[in-house]
Backbone as numpy.savetxt, mean C-alpha at the origin, in Angstrom:
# Nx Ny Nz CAx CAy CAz Cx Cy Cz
-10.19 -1.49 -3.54 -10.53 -0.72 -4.72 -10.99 0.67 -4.29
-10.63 1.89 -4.95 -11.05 3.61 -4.43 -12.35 3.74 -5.53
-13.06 4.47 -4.96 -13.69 4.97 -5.83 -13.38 6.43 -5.53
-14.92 7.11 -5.40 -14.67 8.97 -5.32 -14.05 9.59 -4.25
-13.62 10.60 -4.61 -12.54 11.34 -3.32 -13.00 12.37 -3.20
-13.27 12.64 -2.09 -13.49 14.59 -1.41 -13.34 14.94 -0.89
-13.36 15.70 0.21 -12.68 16.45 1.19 -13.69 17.58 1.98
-12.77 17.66 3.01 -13.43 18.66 3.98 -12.62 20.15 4.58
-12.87 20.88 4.15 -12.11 22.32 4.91 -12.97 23.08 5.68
-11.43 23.79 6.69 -12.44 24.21 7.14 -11.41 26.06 6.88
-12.51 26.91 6.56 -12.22 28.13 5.84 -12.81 29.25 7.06
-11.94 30.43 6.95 -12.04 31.69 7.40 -11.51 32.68 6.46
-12.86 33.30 6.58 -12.65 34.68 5.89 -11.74 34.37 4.40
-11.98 33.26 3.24 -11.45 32.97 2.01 -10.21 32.40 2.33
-9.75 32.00 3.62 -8.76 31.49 3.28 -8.79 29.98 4.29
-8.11 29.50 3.30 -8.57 27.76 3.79 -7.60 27.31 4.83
-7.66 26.98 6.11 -6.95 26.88 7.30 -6.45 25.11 7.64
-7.41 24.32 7.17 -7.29 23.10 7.10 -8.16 22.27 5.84
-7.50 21.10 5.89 -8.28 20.06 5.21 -8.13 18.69 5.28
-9.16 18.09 4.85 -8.83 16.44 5.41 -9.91 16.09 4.20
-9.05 14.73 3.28 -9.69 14.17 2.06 -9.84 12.69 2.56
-11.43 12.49 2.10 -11.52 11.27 2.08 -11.81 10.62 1.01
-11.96 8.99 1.24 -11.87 8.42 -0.07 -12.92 6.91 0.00
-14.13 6.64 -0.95 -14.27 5.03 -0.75 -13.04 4.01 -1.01
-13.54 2.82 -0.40 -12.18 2.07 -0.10 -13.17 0.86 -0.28
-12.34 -0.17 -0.78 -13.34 -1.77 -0.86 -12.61 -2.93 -0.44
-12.80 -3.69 -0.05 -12.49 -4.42 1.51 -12.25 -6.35 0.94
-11.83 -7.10 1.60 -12.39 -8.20 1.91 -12.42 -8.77 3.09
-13.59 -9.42 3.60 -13.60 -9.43 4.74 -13.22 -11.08 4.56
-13.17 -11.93 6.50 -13.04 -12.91 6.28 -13.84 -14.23 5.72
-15.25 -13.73 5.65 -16.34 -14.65 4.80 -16.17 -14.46 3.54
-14.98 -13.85 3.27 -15.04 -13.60 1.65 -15.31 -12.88 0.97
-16.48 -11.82 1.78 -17.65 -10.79 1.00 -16.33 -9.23 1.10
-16.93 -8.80 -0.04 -16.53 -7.68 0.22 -17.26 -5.92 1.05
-16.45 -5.41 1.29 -16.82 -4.18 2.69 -16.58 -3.15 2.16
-17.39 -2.26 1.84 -16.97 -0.46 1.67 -16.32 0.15 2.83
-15.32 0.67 3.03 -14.72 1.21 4.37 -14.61 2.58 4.29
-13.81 3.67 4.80 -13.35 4.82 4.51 -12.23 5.02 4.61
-11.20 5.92 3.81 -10.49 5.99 3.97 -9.76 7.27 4.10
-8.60 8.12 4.83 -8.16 9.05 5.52 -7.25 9.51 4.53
-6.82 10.71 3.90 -5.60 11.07 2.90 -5.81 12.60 3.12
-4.39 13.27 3.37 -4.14 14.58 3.15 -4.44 15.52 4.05
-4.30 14.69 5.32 -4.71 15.80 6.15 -3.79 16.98 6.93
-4.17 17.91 6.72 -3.21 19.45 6.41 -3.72 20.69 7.46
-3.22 21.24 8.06 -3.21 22.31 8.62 -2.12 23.63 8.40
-3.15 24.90 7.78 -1.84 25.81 7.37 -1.42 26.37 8.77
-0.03 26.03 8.58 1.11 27.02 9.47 0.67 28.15 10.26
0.73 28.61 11.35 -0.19 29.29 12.23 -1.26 28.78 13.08
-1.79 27.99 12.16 -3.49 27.54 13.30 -3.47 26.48 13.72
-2.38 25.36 13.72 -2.07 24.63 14.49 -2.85 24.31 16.17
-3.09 23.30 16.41 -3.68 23.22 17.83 -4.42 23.85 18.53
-5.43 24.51 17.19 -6.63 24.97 17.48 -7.92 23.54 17.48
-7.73 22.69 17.26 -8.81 21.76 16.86 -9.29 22.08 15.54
-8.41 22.04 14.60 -9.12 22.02 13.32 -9.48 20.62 12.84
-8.20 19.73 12.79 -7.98 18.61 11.64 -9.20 18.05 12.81
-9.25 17.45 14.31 -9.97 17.12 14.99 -11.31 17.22 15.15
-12.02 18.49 14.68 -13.40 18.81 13.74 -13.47 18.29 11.92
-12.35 18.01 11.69 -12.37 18.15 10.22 -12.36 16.32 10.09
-11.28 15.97 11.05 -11.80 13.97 11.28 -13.22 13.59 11.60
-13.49 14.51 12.62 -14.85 14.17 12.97 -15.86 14.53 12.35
-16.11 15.27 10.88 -16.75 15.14 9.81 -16.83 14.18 9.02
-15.37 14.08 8.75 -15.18 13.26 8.25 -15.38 11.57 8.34
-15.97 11.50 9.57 -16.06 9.91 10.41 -17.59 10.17 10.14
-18.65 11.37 10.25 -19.84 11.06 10.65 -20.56 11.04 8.76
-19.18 11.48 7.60 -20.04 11.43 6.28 -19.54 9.76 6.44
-18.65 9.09 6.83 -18.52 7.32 6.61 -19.61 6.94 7.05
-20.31 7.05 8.53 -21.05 6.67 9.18 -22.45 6.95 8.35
-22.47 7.70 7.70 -23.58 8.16 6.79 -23.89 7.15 5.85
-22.82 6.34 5.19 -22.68 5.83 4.16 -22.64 4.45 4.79
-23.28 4.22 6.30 -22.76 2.93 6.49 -21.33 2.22 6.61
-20.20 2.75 6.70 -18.95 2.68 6.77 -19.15 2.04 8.15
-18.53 0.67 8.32 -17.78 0.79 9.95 -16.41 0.68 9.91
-16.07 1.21 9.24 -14.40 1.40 9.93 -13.80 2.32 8.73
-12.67 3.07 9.14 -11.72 4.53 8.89 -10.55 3.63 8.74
-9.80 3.77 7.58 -8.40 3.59 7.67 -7.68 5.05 7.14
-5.95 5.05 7.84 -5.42 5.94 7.25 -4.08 5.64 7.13
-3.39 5.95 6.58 -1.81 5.48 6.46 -1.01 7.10 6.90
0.11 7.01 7.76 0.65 7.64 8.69 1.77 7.33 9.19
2.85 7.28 9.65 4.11 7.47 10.40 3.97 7.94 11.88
4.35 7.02 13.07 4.51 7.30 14.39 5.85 8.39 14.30
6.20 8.86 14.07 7.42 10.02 14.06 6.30 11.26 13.99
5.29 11.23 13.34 4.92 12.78 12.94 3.98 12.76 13.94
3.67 14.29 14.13 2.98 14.88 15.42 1.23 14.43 15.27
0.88 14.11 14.37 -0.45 13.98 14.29 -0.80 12.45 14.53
0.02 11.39 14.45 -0.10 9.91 14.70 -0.72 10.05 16.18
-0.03 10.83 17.17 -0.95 10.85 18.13 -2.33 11.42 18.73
-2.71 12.59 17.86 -4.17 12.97 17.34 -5.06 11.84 16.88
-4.21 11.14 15.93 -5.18 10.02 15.20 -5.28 8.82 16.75
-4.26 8.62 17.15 -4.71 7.86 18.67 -6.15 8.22 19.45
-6.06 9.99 20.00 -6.77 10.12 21.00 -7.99 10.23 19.78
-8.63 10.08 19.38 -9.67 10.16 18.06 -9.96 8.51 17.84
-9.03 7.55 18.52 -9.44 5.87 18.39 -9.09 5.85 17.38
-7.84 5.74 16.52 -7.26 4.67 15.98 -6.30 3.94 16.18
-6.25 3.22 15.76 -4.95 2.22 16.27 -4.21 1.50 15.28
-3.04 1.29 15.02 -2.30 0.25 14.24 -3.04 -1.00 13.88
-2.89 -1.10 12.72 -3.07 -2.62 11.99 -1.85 -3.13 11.57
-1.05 -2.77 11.02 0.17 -3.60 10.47 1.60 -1.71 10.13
2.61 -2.55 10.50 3.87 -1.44 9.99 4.22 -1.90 8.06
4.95 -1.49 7.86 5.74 -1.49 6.42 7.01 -2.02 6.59
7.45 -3.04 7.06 8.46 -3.60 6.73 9.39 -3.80 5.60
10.46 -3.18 5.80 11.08 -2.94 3.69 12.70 -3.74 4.11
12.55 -3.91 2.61 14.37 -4.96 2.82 15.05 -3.98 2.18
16.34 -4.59 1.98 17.29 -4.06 0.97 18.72 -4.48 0.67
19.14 -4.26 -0.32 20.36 -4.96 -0.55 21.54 -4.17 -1.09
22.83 -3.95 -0.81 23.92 -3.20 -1.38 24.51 -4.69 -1.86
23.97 -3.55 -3.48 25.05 -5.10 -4.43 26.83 -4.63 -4.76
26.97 -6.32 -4.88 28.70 -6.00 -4.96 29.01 -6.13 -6.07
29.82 -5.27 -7.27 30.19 -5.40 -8.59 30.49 -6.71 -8.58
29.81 -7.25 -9.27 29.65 -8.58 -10.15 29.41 -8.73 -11.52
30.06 -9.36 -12.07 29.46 -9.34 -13.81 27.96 -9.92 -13.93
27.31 -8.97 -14.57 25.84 -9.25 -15.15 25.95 -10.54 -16.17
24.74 -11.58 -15.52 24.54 -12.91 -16.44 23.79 -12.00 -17.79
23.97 -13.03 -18.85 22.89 -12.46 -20.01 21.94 -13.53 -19.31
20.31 -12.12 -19.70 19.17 -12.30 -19.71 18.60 -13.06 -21.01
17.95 -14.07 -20.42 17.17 -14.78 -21.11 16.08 -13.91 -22.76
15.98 -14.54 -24.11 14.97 -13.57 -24.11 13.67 -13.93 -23.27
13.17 -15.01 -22.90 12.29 -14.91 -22.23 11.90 -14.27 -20.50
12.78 -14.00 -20.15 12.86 -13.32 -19.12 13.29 -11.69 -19.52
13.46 -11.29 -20.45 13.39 -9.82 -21.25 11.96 -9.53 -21.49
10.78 -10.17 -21.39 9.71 -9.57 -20.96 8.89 -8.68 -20.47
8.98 -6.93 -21.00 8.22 -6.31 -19.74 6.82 -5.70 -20.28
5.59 -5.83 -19.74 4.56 -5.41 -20.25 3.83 -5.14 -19.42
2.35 -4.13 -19.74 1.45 -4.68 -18.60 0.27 -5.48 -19.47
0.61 -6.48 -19.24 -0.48 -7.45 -19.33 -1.34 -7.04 -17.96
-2.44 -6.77 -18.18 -3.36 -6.35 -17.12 -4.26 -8.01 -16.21
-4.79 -8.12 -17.62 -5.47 -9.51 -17.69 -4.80 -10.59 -17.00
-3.42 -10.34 -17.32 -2.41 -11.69 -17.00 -1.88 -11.56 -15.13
-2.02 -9.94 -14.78 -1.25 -9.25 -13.80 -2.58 -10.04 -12.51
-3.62 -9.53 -13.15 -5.12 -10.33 -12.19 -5.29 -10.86 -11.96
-4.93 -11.81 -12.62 -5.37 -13.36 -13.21 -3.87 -13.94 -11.75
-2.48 -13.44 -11.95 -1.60 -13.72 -10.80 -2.14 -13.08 -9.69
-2.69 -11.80 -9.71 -2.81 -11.40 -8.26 -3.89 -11.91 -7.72
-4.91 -12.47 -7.88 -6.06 -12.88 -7.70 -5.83 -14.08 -7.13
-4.74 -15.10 -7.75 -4.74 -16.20 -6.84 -4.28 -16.21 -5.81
-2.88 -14.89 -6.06 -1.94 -14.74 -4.47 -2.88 -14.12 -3.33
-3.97 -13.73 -3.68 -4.67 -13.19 -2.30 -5.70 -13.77 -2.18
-6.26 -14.87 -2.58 -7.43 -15.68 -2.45 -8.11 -15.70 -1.22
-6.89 -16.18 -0.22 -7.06 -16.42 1.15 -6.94 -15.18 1.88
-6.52 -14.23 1.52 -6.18 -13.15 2.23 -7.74 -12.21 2.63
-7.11 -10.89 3.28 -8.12 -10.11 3.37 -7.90 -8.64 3.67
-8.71 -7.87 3.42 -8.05 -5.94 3.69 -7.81 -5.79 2.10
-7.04 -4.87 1.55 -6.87 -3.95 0.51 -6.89 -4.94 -0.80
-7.12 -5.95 -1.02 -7.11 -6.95 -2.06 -8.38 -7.24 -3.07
-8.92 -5.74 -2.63 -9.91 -6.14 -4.32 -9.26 -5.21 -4.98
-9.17 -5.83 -6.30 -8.78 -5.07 -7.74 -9.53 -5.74 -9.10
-9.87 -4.59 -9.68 -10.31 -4.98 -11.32 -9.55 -4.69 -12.43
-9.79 -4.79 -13.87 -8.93 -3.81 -14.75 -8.56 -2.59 -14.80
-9.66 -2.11 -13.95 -10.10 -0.62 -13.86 -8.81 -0.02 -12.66
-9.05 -0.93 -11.88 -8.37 -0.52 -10.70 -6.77 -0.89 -10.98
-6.49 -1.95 -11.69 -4.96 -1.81 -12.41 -4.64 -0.84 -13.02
-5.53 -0.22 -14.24 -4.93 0.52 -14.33 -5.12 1.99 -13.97
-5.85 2.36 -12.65 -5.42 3.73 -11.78 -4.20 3.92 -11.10
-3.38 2.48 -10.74 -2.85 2.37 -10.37 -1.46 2.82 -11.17
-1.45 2.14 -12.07 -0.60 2.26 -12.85 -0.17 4.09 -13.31
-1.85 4.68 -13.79 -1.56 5.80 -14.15 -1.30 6.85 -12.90
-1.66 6.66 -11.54 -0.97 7.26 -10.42 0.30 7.17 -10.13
0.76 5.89 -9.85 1.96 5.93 -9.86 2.79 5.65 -10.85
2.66 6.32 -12.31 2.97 6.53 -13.32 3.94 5.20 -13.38
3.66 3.91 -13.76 4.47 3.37 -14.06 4.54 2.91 -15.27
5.62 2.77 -15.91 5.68 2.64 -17.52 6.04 0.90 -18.02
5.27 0.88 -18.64 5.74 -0.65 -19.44 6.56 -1.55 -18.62
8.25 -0.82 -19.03 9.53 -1.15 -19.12 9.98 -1.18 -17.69
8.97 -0.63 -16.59 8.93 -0.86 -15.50 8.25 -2.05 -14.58
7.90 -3.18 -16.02 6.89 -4.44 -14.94 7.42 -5.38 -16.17
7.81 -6.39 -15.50 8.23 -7.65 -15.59 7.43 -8.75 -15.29
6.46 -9.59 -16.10 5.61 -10.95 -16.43 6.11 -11.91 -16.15
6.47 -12.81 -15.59 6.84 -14.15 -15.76 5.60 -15.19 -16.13
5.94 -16.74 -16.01 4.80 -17.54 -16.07 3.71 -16.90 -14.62
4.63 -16.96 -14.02 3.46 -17.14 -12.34 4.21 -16.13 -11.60
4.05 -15.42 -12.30 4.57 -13.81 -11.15 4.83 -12.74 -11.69
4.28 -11.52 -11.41 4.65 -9.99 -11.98 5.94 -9.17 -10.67
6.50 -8.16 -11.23 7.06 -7.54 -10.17 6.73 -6.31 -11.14
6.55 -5.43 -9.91 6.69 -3.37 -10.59 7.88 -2.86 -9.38
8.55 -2.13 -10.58 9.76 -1.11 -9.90 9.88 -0.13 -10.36
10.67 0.38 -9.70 11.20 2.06 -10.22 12.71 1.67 -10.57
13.08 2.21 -11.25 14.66 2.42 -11.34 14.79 3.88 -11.45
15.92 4.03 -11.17 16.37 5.42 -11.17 18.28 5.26 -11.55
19.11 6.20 -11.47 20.25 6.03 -12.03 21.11 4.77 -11.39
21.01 4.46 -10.15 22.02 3.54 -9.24 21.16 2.69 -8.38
20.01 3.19 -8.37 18.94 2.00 -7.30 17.72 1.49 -7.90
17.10 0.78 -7.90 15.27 -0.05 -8.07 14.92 -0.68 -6.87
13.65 0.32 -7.17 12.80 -0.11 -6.13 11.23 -0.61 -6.50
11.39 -1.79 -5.86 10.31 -2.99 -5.87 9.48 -2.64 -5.46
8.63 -2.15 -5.97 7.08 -1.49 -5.66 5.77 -2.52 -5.33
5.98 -3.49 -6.48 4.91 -4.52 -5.75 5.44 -6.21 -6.48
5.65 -7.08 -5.73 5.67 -8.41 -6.30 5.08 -9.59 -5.91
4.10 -9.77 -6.92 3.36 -11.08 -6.73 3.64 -12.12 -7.62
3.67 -13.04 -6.40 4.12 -14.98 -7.17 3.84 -15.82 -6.50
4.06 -17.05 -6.85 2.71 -17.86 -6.22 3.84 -18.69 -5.51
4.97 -19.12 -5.33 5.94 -19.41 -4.51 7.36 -19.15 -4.66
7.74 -20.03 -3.57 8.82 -19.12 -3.39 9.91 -19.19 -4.81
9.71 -20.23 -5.55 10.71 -20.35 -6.90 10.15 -19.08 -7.67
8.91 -18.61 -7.70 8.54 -17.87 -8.70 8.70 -16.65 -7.77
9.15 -16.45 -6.51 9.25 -14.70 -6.39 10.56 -14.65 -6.63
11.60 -15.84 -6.44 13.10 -15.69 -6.90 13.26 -14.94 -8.25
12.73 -15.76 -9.15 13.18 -15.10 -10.03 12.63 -13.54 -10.75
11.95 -12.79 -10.35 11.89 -11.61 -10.93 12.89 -10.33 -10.00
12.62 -11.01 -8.80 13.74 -10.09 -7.73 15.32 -10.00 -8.56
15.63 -11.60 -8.97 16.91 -11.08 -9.58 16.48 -10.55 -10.73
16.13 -10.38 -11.56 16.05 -9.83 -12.53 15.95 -7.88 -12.21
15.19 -7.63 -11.56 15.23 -6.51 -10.83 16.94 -6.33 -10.31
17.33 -7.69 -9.95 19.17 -6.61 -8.89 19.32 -6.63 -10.35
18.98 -6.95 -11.37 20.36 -7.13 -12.57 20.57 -5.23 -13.26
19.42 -4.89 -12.94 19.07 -3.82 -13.53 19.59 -2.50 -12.29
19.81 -2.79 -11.25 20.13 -2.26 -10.39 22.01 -2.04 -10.38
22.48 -0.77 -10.28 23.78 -0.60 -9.76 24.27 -1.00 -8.81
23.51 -0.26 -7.75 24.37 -0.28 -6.32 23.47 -0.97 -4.92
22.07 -0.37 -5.18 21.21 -0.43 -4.23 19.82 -1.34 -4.32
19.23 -2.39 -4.52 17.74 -2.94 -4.70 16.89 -2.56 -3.16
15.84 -2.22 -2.92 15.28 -1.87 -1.95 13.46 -2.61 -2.11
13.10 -2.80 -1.10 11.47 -3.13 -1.27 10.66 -2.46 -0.06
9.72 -1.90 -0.36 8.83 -1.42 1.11 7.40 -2.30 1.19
7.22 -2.55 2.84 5.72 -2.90 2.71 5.44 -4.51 2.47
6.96 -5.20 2.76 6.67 -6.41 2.44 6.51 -7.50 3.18
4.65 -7.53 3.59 4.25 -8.34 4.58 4.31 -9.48 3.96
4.59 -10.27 3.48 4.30 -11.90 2.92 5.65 -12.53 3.74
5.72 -13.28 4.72 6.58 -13.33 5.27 7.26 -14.79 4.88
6.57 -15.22 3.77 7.37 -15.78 2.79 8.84 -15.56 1.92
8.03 -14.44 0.95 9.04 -13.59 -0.02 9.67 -12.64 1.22
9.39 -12.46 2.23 11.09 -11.75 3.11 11.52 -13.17 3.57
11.32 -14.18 3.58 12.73 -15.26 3.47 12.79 -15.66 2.23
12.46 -15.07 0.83 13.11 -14.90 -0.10 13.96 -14.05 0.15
13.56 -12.78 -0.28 14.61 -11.89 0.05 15.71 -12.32 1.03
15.94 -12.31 2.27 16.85 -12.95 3.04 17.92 -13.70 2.59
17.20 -14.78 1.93 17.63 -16.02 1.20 19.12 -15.24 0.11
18.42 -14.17 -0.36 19.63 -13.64 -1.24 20.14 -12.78 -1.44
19.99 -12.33 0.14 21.58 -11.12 1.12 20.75 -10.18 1.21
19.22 -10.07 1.03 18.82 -8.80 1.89 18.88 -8.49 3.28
18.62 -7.68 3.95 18.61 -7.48 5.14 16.82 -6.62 5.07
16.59 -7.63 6.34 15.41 -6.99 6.30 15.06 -6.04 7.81
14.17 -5.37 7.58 14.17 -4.14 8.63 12.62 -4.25 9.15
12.93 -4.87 10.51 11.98 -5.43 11.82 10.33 -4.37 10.83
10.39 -3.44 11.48 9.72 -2.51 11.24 9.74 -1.33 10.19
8.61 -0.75 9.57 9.05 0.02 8.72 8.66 1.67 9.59
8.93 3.05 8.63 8.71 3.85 9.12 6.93 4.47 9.08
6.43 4.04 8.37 4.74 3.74 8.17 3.96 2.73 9.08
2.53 3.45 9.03 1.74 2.28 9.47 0.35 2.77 8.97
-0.24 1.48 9.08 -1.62 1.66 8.32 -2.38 1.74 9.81
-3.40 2.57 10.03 -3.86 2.58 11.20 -5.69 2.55 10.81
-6.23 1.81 11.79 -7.72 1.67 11.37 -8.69 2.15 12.98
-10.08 3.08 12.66 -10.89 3.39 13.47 -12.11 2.67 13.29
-12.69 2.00 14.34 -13.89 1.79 13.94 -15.21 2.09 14.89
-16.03 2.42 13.54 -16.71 3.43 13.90 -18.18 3.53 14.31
-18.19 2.44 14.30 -19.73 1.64 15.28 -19.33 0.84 16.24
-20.49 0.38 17.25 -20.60 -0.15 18.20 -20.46 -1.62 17.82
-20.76 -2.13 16.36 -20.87 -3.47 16.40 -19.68 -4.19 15.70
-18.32 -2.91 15.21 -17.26 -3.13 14.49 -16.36 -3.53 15.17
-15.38 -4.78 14.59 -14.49 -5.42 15.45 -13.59 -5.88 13.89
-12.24 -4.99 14.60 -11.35 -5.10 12.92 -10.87 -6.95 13.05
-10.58 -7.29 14.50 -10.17 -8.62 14.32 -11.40 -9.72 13.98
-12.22 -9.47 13.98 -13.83 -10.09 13.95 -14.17 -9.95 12.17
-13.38 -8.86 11.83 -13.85 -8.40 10.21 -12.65 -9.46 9.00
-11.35 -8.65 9.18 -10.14 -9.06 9.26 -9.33 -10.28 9.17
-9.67 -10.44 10.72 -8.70 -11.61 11.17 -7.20 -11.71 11.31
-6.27 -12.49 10.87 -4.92 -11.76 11.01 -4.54 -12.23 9.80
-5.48 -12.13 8.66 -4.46 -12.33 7.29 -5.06 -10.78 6.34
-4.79 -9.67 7.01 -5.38 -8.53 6.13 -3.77 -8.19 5.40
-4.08 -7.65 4.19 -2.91 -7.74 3.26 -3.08 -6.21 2.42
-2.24 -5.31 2.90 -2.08 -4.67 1.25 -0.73 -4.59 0.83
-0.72 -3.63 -0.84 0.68 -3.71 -0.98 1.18 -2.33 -1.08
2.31 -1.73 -1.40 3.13 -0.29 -1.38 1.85 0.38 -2.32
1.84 -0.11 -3.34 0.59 0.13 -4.50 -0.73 0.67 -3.60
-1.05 0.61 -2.63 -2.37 0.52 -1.88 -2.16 1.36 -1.05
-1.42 2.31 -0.52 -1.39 2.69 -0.02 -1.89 4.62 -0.46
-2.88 5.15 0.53 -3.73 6.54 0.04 -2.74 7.34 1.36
């Protein structure tokens, strides 16, 4: 769950040279309890001042207002391709999990008629919780959410109605666009119930269905199951610092930390 966001620059003479935004972040750990953490977004250096040590003063503000607040641990989401993944290294962070995404090139086939009950799209908020809440029971990392936090979500990544699909025991959110949908987040409580909203999603799809971020290594042998191809690794990674002496992400963690595309700052 986020709460307030702010940031740090660092300015010469009126003009702003860098910045780095942070954010509260809310946790579950493996006793169950939940953890305030910190979290890393937007960090920018204007063109020219490059590899002066800006963002590197501007992290390390940024680590000592967490530490302020009692924070032991920094997450940030990032890509090993870009030049700063290895800044965030020598600064102690390290990988927690990649983004693994599937995808499928569909073959003209005639569209089944849809059920009306599977013509369903709403956001039931209440109903969306009430599913996601059981699928992460056991889990831990980015998995607290309230009403509140459904719908920031929703209004950030602007998703509309006609873009989320209810079943009995499973929601899916996508994007469509003219020839592709993309599966933004799907929760179901097995594997019969993630089948069916995925197809419902290719039905709506032309050419292309795609998903990012999909650690449940369940629903990717769904997917599998019905001609995706899935891709080892994704081009993201969530990377975590921690920032006391007595913090241990596998000790906090464990190896069932979970978020989804949705969760990502």
């Amino acid at each position: 769950m986020r709460n307030g966001c702010v940031g740090f620059c660092a300015v010469n003479k009126g003009e702003v040279l860098g910045y780095v935004g942070v954010m509260d972040l809310t946790t579950r750990t493996v006793d169950g309890k939940t953890e305030k953490v910190g979290g890393i977004y937007g960090v920018a250096t204007l063109p020219g001042h490059t590899r002066r040590g800006i963002c590197t003063a501007l992290l390390n503000q940024a680590h000592k207002y967490f530490i302020e607040r009692d924070y032991r641990f920094s997450f940030l989401t990032t890509s090993p391709t870009l030049a700063a993944y290895v800044l965030y290294e020598k600064l102690g962070y390290f990988d927690v999990t990649s983004f693994p995404g599937v995808y499928k090139l569909k073959e003209k086939t005639e569209r089944r008629k849809t059920s009306e009950r599977e013509k369903v799209s709403n956001l039931d908020f209440d109903r969306m919780l009430e599913i996601y809440d059981e699928y992460v029971k056991s889990r831990t990392g980015f998995v607290v959410r309230d009403k509140a936090y459904m719908k920031m979500l929703i209004k950030t990544h602007e998703i509309a109605a006609k873009e989320c699909i209810t079943t009995q025991k499973g929601y899916v959110i996508f994007k469509k666009d003219k020839k592709q949908a993309r599966i933004r987040e799907l929760i179901a409580q097995n594997r019969k119930e993630m089948n069916r909203p995925i197809g419902l999603v290719e039905e709506k799809a032309q050419s292309v269905v795609y998903g990012r971020a999909v650690l449940d290594p369940t629903l990717r042998q769904v997917y599998e199951s019905r001609g995706f191809s899935a891709l080892g690794t994704g081009h993201g990674v969530l990377m975590v610092k921690e920032l006391t002496d007595d913090a241990s992400f596998n000790e906090a963690y464990g190896d069932r930390f979970y978020m989804s595309v949705l969760d990502h700052f």
